[in-house]
N, C-alpha and C positions, 0 to 999 in steps of 0.2 A: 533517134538520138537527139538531145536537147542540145543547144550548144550558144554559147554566148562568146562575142571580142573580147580580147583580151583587157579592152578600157572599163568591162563594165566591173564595179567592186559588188561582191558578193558576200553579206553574214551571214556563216553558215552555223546551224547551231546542232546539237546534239537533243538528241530527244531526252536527256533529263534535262537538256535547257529551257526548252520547249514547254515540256508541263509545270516548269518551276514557274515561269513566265505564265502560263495559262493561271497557274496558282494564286501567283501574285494579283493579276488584273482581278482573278474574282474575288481575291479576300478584300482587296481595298475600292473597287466601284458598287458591289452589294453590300457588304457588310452586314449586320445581323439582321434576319430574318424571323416572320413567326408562321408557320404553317401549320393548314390541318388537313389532317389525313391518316389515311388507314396503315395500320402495321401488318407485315408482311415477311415472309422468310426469317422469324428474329430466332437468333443464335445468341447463346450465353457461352463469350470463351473461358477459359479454363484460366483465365488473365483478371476474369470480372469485370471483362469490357462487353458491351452490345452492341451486335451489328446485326440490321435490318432492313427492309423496304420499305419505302415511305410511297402509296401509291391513290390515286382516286380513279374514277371510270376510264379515264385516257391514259394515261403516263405514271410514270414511276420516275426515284431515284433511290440511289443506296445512302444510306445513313448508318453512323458511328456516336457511340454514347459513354465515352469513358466511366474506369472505376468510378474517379473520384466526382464526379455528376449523378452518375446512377444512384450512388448509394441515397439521395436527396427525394429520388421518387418512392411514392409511398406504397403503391402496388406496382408489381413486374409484368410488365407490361406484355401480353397473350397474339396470337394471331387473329388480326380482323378487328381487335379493340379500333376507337377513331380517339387520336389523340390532338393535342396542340402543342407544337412544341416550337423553344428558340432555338436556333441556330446559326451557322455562318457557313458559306458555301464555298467550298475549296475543290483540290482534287488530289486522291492519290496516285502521287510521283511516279510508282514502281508501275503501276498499271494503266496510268491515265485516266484512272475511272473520275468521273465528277461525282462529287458526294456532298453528305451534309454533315458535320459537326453539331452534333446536338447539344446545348448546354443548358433546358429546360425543358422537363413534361409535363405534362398534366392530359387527364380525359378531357374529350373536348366537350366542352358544355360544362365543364367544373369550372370554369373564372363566372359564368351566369349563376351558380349554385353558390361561389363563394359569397358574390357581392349578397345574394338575399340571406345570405347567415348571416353575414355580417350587418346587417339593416336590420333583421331582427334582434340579432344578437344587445342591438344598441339602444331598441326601444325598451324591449322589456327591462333592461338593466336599468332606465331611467323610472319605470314605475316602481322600481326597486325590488324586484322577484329575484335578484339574485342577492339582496342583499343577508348579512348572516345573520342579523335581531332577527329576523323573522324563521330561519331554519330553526328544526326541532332537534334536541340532542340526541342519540341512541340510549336505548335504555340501559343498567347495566345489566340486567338480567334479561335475556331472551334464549325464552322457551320454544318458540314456533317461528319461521320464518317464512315469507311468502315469495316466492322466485314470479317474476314476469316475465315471459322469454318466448318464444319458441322451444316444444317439448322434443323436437328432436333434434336440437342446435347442440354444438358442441358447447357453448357456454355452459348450460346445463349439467351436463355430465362435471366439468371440473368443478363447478358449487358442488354438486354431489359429493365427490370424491374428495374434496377439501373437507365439507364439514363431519365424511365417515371419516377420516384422520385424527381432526382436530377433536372435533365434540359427536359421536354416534348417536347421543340421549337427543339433537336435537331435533324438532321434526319440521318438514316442508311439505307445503303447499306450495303447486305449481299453478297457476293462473296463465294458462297457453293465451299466445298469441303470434298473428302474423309479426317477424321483426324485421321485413325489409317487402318495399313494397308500395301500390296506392295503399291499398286497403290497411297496411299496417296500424298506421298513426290512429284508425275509429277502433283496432281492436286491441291496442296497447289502452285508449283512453277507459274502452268497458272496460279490460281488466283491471284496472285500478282503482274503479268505480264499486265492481264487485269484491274487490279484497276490503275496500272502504264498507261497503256496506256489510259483511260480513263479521268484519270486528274479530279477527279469527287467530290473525298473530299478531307476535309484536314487532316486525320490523318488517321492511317490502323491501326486494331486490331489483332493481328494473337491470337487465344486463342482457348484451348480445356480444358475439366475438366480434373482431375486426374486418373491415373489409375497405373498399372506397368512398369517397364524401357522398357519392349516389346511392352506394349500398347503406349508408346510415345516413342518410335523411329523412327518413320518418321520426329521426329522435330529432329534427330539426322543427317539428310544426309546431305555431302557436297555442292551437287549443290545446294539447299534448303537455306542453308546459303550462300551463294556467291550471290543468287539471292537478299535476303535480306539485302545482305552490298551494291549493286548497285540499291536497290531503290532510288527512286528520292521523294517517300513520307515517310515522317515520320513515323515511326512503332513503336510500342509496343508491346511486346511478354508475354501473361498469359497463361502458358502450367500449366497443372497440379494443383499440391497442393504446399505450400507457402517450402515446402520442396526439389520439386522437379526442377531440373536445366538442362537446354537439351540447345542444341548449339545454338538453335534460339535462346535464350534468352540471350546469351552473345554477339552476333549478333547485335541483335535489339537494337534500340536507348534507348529503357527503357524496363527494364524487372518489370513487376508486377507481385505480387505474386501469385494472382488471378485473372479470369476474371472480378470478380466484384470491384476489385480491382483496375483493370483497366479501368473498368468503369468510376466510382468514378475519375479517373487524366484526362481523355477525357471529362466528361462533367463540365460542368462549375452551379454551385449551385442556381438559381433562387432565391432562398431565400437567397444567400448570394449578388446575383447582386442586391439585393431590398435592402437591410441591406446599403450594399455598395453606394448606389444612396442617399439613406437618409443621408448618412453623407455626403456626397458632397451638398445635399438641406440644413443642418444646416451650415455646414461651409460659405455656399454663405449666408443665411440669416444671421449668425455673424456677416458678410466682412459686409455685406450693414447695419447694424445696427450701428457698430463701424463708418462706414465711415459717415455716419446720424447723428450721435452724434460729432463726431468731425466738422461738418461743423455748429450744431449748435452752438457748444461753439466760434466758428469764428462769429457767427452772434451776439452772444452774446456780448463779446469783442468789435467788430465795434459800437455796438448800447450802450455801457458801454463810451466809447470814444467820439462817438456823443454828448453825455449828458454832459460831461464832460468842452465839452466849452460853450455851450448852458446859456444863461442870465437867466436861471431860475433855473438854475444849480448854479450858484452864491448866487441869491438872497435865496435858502434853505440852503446853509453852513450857510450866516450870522443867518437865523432864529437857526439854530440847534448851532451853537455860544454861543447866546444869552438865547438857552435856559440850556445849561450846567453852563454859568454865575450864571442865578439865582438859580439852582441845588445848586452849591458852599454857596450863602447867606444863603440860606435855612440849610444850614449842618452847617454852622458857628454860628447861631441864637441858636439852637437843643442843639449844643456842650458848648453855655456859657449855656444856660439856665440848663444846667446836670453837669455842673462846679458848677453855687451855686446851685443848688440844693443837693451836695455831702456835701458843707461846711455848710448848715442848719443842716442836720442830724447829721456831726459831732459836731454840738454843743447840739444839742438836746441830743443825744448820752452821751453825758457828762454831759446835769445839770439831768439827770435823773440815772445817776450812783452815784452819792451824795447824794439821798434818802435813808433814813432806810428801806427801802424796800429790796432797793439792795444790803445791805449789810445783812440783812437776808438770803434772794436769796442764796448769796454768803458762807451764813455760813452750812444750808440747803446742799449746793453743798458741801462741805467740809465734812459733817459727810457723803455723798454717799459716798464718794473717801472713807475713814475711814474703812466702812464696807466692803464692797467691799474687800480692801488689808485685813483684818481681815478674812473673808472670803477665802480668797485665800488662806491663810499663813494655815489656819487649814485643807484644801484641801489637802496641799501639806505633811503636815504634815501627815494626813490619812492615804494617800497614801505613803508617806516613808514606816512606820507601817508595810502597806500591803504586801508591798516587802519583807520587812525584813521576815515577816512570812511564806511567800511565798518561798523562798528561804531555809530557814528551813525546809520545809513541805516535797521541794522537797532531802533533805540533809537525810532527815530522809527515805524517801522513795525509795532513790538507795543504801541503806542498809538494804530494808526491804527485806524479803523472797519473798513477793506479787511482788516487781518487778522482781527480778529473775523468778519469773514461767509467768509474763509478757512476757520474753525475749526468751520463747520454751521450759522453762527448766522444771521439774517436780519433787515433792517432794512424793516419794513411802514410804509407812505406811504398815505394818505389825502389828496385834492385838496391833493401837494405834500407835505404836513406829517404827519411821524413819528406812528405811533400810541404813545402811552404809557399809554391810559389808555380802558377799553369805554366809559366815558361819549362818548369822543370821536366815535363810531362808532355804528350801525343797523344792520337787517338789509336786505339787498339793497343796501348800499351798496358800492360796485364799491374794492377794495384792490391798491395794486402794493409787491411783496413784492420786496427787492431779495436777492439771490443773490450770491457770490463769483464765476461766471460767467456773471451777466444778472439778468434780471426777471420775474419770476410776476404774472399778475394773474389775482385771484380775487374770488368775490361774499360776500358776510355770509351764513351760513343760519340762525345760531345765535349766541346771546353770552351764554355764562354767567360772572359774575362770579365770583372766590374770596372767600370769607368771610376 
């Protein structure tokens, strides 16, 4: 049993204290890290996070690679790969484990592969092979196309399958080669040597699928690119995924992002040359409709002209003359005979208003008007009245108590009698609260006075 005086002071700490404190010393006396080394036990959680072993011939540790980091790497990383990665060294709390927070990967020997891309990348640019004066345009019409690939890469198949979709009529040549590899870069360069010398299509596809900056580095060598700036055929370069950019590709007359991508610019749409044809069929049947119609309206005209001086052309104005003449008599007859007939009526009109009849009529019409205004005047008069009352009603009722409890207010009663004042009132003394629609009752629990 261990035992200490009672003088000596003791911090005692808990074991999540413990590792927080372990945590703390390594995150801020280490701080970021780059390491290389082999991957090991890797798990992909159901979270999108990565957790692995980071080991070389002697030792290990465990390693963590969050979503939002991972998604930045470009291939997912296998067992036994050798990576380089950044990180910071901590440990988890729950376990004590010491681990590594990853915040960068990459294969190891890909920062040596990038800097020589990019040294190439910088000279050829200067002697200007990537520039665009010098690219060739595609042709619009292409019959034959020439694939450089690998013949049993999956690239291949989707050119296939893209251009049986789009255009079947067109036909391909495959020009095999190794596409990842030493030996790649001298068999991609024959094959583009013998499509050049061959003369056989109209356009060259160089395309591989996607993979790592090791797996397409043969599309990175310089004689590879020199050969492709001194084609004499159009090229188009689909290496990889829509991400990735290798020196053929800046090279080449058109860079597509994908093979089937570049598929898709090489064949030409059937369905869009059928589409296409049919407008050229309406616009020529318009042309020859319009030009139809205007020739009839000339034929028309010539035979309006004809007529014109023709003696039987004559002899119908005088009849159509003659018949607008007697139109006129006809309208002038119509027009006296409704002239007196207005001046009959207005006499009739008159000896029939000098009867006692119509002065009855007349008197008759006189006591309507009468009642009527009589009628009206007592209406109005009603309705003054009502107003008047009405206004009172409401004069009396915004001094009534009942509108005040209207308006949220409430009138509190104690045995009968208004509370106005806590003197009046105790605790537990039983209250009825009157409401705008009914009555509350409630107990005292509390009664604080305002100063």
């Amino acid at each position: 049993m261990f035992t200490s005086s009672p003088s000596t002071s003791r911090q005692i700490l808990t074991v999540t204290k413990l590792n927080r404190l372990a945590r703390t010393v390594l995150e801020s006396e280490v701080g970021l890290i780059w390491l290389s080394a082999e991957i090991s036990n890797f798990v992909s959680a159901a979270s999108g996070h990565w957790y692995f072993t980071l080991k070389d011939n002697k030792a290990q540790v465990r390693a963590a690679m969050f979503k939002n980091t991972n998604r930045a790497v470009k291939q997912r990383p296998k067992e036994g790969d050798k990576v380089l990665v950044r990180a910071s060294v901590g440990i988890y709390e729950a376990r004590g484990d010491y681990q590594l927070i990853i915040e960068h990967m990459e294969s190891d020997g890909e920062g040596a592969l990038q800097q020589a891309y990019e040294a190439l990348k910088a000279k050829l640019n200067a002697e200007g092979l990537f520039s665009v004066d010098r690219k060739r345009p595609m042709p619009e019409v292409i019959n034959r196309i020439g694939v450089i690939t690998s013949s049993t890469g999956a690239a291949l198949h989707d050119v296939l399958s893209v251009l049986k979709r789009r255009s079947p009529q067109t036909e391909v040549i495959v020009y095999p080669s190794m596409v990842q590899g030493e030996t790649a870069p001298n068999q991609l360069i024959n094959a583009l040597r013998t499509a050049n010398q061959r003369n056989e299509v109209d356009a060259l596809l160089l395309t591989r699928g996607g993979g790592s900056l090791e797996d397409l580095w043969c599309f990175n060598n310089e004689n590879l690119a020199r050969e492709i700036a001194e084609s004499q055929l159009p090229l188009i370069s689909a290496v990889g995924h829509e991400v990735d950019f290798t020196i053929a590709d800046f090279v080449a007359d058109v860079r597509a992002p994908t093979p089937s991508a570049a598929a898709e610019i090489l064949s030409q749409d059937t369905n869009a040359l059928s589409e296409s044809l049919e407008q050229y069929k309406q616009r020529l049947t318009r042309a020859m409709l319009q030009k139809l119609s205007h020739l009839a309206q000339q034929h028309k005209l010539q035979h309006q002209r004809l007529q014109s001086v023709h003696p039987q052309s004559k002899i119908q104005n005088q009849w159509q003359a003659l018949d607008r003449l007697q139109l006129r008599l006809s309208h002038a007859i119509n027009n006296k005979l409704a002239i007196e007939n207005k001046r009959f009526e207005s006499v009739d009109n008159r000896l029939a208003r000098q009867t006692p009849t119509e002065r009855v009529n007349q008197a008759k019409a006189r006591m309507i008007q009468t009642h009527k205004a009589l009628c009206n005047n007592m209406k109005q008069l009603v309705n003054s009245k009502q107003q008047a009352f009405a206004a009172k009603v409401g004069l009396l009722q915004s001094v009534s108590p009942l509108s005040t409890l209207s308006r949220g207010y409430s009138i509190t009663m104690s045995n009968g009698k208004a509370v106005t004042s806590v003197d009046t009132v105790k605790e537990n003394d039983i209250l009825m609260s009157r409401v705008t629609d009914g009555e509350i009752t409630s107990k005292i629990v509390e009664i604080r006075r305002h100063q």
